[in-house]
ROLOGU-959153 format. One record per atom (N, C-alpha, C): x, y, z. Coordinates in pm, whole numbers, plus 50000, padded with zeros to 5 digits. Layout:
XYZ;...
//
This chain:
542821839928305;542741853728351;544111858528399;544381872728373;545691879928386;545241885728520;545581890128669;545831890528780;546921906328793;546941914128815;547831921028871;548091929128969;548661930229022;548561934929183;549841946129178;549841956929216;551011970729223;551491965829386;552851960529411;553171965529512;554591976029515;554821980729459;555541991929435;555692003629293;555522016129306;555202025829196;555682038229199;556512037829292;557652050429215;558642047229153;559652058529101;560802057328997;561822063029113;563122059129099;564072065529173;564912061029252;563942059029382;564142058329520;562822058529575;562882048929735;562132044129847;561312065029882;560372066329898;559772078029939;558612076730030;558892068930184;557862067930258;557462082630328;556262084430363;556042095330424;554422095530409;554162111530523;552482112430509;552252119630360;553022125230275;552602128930118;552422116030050;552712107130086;552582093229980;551872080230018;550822084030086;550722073930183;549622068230098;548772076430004;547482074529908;548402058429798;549172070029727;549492063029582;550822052229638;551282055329714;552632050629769;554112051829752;554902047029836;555982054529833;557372041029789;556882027629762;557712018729713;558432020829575;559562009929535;559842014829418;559452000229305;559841998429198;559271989729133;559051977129174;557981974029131;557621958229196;556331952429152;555941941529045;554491938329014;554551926829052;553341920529075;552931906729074;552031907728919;552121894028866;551101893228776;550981874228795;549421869128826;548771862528820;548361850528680;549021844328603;548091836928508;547121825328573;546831828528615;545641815728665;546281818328828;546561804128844;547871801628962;549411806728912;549771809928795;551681809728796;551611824928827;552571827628886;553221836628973;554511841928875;554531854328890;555261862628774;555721875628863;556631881828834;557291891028946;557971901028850;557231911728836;558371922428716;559131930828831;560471929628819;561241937028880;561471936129063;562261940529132;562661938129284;562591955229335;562171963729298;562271973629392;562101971229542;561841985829620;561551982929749;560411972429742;559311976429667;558291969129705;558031952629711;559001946929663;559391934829658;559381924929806;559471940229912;559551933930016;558291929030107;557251942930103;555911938930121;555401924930056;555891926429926;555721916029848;555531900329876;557041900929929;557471886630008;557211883830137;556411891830216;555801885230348;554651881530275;553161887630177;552651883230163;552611868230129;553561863830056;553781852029967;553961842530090;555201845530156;554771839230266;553781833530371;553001845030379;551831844330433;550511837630334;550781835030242;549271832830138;550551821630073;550921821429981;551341810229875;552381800429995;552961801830070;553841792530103;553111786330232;552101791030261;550861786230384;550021775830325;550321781130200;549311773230124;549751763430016;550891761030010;551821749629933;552871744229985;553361752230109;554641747230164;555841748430069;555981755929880;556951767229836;556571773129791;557171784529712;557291793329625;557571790829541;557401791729393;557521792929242;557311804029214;558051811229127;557731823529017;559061822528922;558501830628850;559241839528710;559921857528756;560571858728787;561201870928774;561351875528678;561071887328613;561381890928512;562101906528534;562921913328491;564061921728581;564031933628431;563211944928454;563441957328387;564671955628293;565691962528432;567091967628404;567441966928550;568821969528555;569681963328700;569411978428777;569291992228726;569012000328806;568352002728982;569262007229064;568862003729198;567722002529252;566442011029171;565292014629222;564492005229189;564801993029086;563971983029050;565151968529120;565961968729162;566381956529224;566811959029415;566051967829438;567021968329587;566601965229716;565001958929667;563871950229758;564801933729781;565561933029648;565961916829639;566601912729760;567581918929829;568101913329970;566751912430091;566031920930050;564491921130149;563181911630127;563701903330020;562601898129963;562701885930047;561821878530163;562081866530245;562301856330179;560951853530076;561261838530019;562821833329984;563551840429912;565071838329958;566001828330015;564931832830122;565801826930286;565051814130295;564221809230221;562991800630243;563481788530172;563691776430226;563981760430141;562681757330062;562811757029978;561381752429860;561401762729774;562171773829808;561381786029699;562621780629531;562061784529414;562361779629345;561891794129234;562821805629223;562541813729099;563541809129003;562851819328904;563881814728756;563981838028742;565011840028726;565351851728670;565751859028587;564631867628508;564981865628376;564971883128329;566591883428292;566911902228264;567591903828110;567931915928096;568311918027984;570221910927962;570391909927849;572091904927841;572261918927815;572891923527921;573781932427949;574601936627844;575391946427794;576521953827705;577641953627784;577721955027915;578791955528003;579421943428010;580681942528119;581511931928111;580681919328251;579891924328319;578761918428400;577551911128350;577671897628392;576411893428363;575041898928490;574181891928428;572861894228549;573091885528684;573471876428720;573891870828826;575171873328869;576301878328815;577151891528875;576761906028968;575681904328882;575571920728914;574441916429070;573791907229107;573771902629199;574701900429306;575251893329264;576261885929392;576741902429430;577111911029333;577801926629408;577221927529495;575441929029471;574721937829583;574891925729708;575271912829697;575341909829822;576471904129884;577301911229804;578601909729873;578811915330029;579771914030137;579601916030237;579811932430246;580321939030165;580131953230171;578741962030170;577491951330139;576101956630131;575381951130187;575531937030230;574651928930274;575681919330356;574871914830485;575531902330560;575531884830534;574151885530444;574311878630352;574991879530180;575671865830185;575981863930060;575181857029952;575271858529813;574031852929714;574011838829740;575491830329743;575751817529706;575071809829936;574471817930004;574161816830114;572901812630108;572091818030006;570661817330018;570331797529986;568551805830073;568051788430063;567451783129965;567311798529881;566291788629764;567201790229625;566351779129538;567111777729403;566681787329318;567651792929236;567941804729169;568751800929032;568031805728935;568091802228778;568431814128722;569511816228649;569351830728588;569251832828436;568401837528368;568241835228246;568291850328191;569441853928043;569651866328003;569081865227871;568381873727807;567811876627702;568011887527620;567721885927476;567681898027365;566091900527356;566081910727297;564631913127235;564421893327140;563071889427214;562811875527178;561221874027205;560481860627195;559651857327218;559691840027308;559281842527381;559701828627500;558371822427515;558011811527491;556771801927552;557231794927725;556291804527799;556411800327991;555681783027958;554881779327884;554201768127907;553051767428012;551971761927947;550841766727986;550121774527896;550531779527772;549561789227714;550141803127773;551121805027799;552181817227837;553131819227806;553071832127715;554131836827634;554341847427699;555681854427687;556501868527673;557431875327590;556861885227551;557741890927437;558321901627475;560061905427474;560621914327519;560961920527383;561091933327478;561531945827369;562351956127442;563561960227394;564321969527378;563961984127372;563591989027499;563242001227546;564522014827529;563812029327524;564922039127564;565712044727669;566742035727729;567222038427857;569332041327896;569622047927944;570352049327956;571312036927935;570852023228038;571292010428024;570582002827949;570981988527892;569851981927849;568691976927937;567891979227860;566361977527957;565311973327831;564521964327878;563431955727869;562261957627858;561281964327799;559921964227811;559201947527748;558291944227879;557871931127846;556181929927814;556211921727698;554281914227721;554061900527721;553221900627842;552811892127879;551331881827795;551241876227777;550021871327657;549771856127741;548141856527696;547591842127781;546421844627816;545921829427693;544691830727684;543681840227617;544061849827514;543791859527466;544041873027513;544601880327613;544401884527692;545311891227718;546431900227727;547841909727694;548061916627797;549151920727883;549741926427981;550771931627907;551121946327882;552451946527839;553231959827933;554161958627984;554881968228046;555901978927984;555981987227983;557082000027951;557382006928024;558642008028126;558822010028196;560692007028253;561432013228263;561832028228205;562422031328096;561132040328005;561172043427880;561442057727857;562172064727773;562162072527732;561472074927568;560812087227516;560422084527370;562132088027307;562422076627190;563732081227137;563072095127021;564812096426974;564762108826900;565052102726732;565012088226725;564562078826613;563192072626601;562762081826531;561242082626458;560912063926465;561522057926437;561772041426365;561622034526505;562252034726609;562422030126772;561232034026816;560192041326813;558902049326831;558172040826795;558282036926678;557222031026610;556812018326610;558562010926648;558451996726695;557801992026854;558092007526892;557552004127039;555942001427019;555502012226954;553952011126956;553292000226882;554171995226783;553761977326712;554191967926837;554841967026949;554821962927043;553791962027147;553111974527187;552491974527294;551021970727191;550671971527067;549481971826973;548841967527014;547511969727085;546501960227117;546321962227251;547171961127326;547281952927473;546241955727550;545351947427631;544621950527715;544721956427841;546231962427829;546301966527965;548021973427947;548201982227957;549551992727935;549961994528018;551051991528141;551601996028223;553032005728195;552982023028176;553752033328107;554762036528210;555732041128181;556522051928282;555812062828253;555982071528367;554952080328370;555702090728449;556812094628470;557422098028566;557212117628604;557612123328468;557502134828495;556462143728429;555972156128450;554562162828388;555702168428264;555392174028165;555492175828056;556552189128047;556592196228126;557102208628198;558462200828309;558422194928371;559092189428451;560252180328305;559522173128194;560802166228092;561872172928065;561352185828070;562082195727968;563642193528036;563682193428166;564672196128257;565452182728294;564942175428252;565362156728231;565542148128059;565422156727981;566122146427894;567062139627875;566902126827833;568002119127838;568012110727960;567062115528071;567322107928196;567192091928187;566142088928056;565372073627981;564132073028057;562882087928090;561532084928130;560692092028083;559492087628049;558612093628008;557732108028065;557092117427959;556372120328064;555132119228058;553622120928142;552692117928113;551722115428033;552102126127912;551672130627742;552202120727709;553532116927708;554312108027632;553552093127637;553402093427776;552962074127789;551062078127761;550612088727751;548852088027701;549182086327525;550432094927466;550312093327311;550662081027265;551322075527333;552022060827308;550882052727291;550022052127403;549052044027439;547372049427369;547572058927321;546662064027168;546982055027076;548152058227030;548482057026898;548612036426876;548842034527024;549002016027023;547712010927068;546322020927068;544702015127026;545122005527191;545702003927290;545631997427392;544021999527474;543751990427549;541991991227607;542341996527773;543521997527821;543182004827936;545072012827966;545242022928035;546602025528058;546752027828178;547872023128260;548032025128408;549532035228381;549372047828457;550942057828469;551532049728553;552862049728572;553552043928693;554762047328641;555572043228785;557252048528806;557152065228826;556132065028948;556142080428972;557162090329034;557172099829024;558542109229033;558232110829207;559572109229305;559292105229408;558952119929475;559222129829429;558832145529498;557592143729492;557002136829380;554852138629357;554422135629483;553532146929561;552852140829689;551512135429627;550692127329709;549152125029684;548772135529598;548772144429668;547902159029618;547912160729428;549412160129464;549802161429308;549312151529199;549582140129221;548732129229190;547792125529143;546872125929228;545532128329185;544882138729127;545642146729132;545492159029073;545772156028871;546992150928873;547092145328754;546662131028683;545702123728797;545222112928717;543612121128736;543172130628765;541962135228733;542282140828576;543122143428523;543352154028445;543452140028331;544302133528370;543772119828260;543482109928249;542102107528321;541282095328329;540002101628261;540032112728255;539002118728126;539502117927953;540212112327930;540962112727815;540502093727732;540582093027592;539832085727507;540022073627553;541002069327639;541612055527683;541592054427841;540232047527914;540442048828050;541772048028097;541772051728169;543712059028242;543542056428419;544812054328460;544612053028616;545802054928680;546152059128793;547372064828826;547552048528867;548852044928876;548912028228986;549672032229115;548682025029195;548522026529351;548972017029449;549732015829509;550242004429554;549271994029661;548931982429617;547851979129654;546511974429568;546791984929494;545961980629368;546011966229270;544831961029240;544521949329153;543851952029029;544481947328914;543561951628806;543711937628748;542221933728656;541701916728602;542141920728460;542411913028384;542141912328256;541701900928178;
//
């Protein structure tokens, strides 16, 4: 069984407040569950809620931490939980981190050590207590072991960025997220032979359709965009996420009423939220 838990679901930037208090105001951050292995898409804020739980539930209950990181794109709003994330600081914890190979002259564990250089953080990377693996990838297919695979794909984003699926046991998780639709008919199409099937779609979802017009090029979807995607790729359920951080509750729900009536149950993602597959 696939496990997933939202602890962070906006795009951007951190947006705490009483407008966000429903859907929430973190920024990227999933847990996903295969049985027991522990899987982590991305470090936004929410990364941090994240890591007391773990503390509190997995390291209470094993004395470490294990997971898989798996890292969007280096963009601030999906890595900036990582200095907040405790396990870290924790002897036993043991991730493996796994992002896109970069185009730039930075690898993925460069672009780390910056954010914790002493100009951002009082800690330094090479300070921490736990062991840290960094693994860079192309569009590929990887066996986790166990009957757990991931297949990355080459999303539309300003930087290089990653849309991943997760597979195990019959059973498909695939993420897109931050996607833009390209303006190559061919990149469209591979995306949707990508997500084909999946039991479970996690979209960027960022702006209403009216709101794109004024953001192209930014690399996000807008709500039409991630429901046609997720038509046309026959997927069995779609979650919006990477919400635009101005959306209050109100707005929100306002727009997952508008498409959770539509041919493919639909659901806004809520931080807090668990969905089985």
């Amino acid at each position: 069984m696939l496990t997933v838990r939202f602890w962070g679901v906006r795009g951007s930037i951190p947006c705490p407040g009483p407008d966000t208090v429903v859907y929430g105001g973190n920024t990227s951050c999933i847990e996903i569950r295969a049985d027991d292995r522990l899987l982590i898409i991305d470090l936004g804020s929410g990364a941090r809620p994240l890591g007391q739980w773990l503390m509190a539930n997995d390291y209470k209950k094993n004395g470490k931490i294990a997971a898989d990181i798996f890292i969007s794109h280096t963009h601030w709003d999906h890595i900036t939980g990582f200095p907040m994330f405790v396990p870290i600081y924790t002897s036993g914890t043991e991730l493996r981190i796994t992002g896109p190979e970069l185009a730039a002259d930075h690898s993925l564990k460069e672009i780390f050590e910056a954010q914790f250089s002493r100009k951002y953080w009082p800690v330094r990377l090479d300070e921490l207590s736990a062991k840290i693996e960094y693994n860079q990838i192309k569009e590929t297919q990887l066996d986790l072991g166990g009957g757990l695979e991931v297949t990355s794909k080459y999303l539309n984003h300003p930087i290089t960025c990653l849309g991943y699926r997760f597979s195990y046991k019959g059973k498909s998780v695939a993420l897109a997220f931050d996607r833009e639709p390209s303006s190559n008919e061919e990149e469209n199409i591979k995306i949707v032979k990508f997500l084909k099937g999946a039991d479970l779609l996690i979209h960027d979802a960022q702006y209403t359709s009216e709101e794109y017009k004024d953001h192209v090029g930014w690399g996000h979807s807008s709500l039409d965009h991630a429901a046609e995607t997720a038509k046309k790729a026959e997927v069995k359920k779609l979650v919006l996420f990477h919400h635009e951080p101005d959306h209050t509750d109100s707005q929100l729900k306002e727009l997952e009423n508008k498409y959770k009536n539509s041919t493919i149950p639909t659901v806004m993602a809520r931080e807090g939220m668990v969905l089985q597959v």
